[in-house]
C-alpha beads as a LAMMPS data file, in Angstrom:
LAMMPS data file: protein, C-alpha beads

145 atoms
144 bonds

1 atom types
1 bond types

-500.0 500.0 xlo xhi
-500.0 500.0 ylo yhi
-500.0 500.0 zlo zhi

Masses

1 110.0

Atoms # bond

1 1 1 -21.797 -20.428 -18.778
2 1 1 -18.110 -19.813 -19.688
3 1 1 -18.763 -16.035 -21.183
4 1 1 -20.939 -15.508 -17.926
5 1 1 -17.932 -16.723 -15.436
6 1 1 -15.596 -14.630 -17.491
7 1 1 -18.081 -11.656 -17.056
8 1 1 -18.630 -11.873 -13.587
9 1 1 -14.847 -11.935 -12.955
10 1 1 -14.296 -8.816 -15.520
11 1 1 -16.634 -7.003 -13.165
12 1 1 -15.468 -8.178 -9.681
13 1 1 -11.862 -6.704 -10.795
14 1 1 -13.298 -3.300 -12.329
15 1 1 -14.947 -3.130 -9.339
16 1 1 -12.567 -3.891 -6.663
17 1 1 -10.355 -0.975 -9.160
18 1 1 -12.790 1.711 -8.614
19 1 1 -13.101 0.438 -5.070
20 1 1 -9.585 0.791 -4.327
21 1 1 -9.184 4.363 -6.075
22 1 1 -12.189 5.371 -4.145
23 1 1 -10.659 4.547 -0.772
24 1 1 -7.343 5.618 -1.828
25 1 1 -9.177 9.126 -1.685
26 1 1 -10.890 8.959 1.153
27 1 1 -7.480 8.069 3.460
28 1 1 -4.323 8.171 1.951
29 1 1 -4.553 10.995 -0.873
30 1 1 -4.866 13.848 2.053
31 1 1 -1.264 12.839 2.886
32 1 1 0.558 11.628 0.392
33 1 1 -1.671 13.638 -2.175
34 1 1 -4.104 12.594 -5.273
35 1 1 -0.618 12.093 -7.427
36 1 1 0.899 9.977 -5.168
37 1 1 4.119 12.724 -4.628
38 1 1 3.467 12.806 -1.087
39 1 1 4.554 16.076 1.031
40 1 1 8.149 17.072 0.687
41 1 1 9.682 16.462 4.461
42 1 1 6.327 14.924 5.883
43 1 1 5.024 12.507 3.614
44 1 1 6.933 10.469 0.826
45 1 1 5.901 9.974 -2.346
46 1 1 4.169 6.637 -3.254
47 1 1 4.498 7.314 -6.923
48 1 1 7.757 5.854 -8.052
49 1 1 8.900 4.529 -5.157
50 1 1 6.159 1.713 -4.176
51 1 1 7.247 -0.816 -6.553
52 1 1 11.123 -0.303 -4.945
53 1 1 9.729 -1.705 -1.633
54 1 1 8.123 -4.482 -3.071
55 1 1 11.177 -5.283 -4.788
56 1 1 13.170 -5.205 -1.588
57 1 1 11.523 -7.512 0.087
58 1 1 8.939 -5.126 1.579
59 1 1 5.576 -6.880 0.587
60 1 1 4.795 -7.674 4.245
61 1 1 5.967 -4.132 5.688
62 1 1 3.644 -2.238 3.230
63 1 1 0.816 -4.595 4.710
64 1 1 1.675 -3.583 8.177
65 1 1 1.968 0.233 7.287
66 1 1 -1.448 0.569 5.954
67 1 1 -2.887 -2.024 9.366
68 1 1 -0.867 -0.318 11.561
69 1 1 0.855 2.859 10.472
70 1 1 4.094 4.022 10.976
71 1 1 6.264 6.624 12.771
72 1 1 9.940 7.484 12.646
73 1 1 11.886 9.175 9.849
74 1 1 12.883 7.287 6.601
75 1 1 14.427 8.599 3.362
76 1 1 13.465 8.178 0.350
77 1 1 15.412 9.340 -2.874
78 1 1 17.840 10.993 -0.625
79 1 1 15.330 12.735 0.825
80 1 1 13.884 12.703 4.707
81 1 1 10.440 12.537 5.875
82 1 1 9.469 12.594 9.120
83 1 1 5.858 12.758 9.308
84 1 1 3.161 10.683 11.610
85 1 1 1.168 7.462 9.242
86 1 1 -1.683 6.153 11.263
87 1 1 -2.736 2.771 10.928
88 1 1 -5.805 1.925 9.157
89 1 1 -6.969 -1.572 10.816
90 1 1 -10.621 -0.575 10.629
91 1 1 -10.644 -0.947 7.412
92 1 1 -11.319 -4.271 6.323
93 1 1 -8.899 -6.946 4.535
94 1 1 -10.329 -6.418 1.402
95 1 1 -9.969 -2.974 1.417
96 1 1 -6.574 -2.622 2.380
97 1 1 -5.405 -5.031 -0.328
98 1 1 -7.914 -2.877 -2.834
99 1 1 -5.446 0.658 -1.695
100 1 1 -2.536 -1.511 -2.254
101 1 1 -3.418 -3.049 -5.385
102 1 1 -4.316 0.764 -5.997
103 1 1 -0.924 2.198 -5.126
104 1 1 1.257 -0.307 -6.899
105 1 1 -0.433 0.560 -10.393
106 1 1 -0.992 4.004 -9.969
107 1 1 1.306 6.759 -11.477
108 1 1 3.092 4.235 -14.052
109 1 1 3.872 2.107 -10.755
110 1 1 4.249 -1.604 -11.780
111 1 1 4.138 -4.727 -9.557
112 1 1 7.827 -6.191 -9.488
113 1 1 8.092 -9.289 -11.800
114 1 1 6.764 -12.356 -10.671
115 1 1 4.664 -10.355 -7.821
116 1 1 0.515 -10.621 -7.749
117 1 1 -1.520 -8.365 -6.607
118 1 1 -2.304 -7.763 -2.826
119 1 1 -5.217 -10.510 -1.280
120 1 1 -7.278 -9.762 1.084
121 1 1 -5.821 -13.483 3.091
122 1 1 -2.484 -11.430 2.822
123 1 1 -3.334 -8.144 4.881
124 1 1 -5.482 -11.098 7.492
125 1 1 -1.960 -13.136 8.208
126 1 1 -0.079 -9.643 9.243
127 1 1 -3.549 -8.348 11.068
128 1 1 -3.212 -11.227 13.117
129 1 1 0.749 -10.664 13.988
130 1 1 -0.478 -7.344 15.627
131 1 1 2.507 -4.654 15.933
132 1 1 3.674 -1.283 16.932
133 1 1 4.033 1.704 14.671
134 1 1 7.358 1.756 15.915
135 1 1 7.711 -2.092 15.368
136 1 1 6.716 -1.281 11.571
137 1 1 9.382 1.082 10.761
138 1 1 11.565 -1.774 12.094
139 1 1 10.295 -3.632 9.611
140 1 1 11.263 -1.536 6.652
141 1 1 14.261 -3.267 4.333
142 1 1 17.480 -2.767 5.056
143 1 1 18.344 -1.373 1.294
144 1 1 16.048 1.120 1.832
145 1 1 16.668 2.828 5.142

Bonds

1 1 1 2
2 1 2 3
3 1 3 4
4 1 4 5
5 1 5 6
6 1 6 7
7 1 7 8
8 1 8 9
9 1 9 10
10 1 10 11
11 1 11 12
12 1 12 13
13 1 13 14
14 1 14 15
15 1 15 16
16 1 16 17
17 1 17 18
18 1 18 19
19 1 19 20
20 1 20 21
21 1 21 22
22 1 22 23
23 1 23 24
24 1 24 25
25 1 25 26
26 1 26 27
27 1 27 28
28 1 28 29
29 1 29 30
30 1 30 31
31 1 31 32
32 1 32 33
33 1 33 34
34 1 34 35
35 1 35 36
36 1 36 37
37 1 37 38
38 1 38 39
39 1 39 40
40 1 40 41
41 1 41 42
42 1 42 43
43 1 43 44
44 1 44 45
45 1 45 46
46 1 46 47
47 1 47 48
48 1 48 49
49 1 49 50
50 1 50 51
51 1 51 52
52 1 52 53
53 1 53 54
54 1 54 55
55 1 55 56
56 1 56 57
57 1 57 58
58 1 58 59
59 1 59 60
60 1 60 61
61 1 61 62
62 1 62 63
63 1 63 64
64 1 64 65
65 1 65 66
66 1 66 67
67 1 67 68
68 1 68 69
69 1 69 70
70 1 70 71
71 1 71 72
72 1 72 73
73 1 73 74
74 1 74 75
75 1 75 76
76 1 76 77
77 1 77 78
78 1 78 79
79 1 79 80
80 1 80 81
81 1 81 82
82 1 82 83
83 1 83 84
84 1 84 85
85 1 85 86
86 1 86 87
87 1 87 88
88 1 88 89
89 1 89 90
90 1 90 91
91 1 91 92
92 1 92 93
93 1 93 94
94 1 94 95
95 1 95 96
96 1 96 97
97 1 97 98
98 1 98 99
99 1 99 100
100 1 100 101
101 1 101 102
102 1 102 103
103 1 103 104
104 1 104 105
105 1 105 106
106 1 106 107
107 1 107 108
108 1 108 109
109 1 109 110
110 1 110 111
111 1 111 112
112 1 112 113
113 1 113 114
114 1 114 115
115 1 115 116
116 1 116 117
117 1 117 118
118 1 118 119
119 1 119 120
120 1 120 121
121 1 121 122
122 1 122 123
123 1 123 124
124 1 124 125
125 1 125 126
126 1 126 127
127 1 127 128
128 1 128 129
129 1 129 130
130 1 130 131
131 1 131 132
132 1 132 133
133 1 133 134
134 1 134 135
135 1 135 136
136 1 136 137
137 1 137 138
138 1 138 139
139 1 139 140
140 1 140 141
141 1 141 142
142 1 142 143
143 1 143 144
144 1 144 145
């Protein structure tokens, strides 16, 4: 019974993995591009710079991106990007927390120490806090704008 709990588990993780690479795909790599190095002046790059949000505090603002999208320019690296996000709150909870599960430990991006990865009951408690594009770029940490 152990080995089958165990096995049921390993394959509730693979799939939520291919689950969250496969919806990746289908609405975030058209933007910020299969390698995560976004589009220079429209779209930042994910790779490389997703764990530095978590690690500012920005855990809850990444939530609220992907729910409700975001607008206004932000730098990254130096650089400025001033594209359009749109929100993705038809997606479900547990797909949202699959992309962002999928973006922290894509392209040698690591979760910051003592961080776990993205629940579904996370990306519910900001759904129900509903905001503003505009109110999400508000939201961004300080040591990053």
């Amino acid at each position: 019974m152990k080995h089958l709990l165990l096995l049921l588990l390993a394959g509730t993780s693979l799939a939520a993995a291919q689950n969250g690479k496969s919806l990746y795909t289908a609405n975030c790599a058209g933007c910020h591009q299969a390698t995560g190095k976004g589009v220079p002046g429209a779209f930042p790059p994910l790779a490389g710079h997703f764990p530095a949000i978590l690690a500012a505090d920005g855990r809850k603002y990444t939530i609220n991106v992907v729910l409700y999208g975001l607008n206004g320019a932000l730098k990254v690296n130096g650089k400025t990007y001033n594209g359009v996000m749109p929100g993705f709150a038809q997606l479900s909870d547990a797909e949202l927390a699959a992309i962002l599960n999928e973006v922290s430990t894509s392209w040698k991006n690591v979760l910051p120490d003592g961080q776990q990865p993205f629940t579904a009951d996370e990306v519910k408690a900001e759904r129900d806090a509903k905001k503003t594009s505009a109110q999400v770029h508000d939201l961004r940490p300080t040591t990053l704008k």
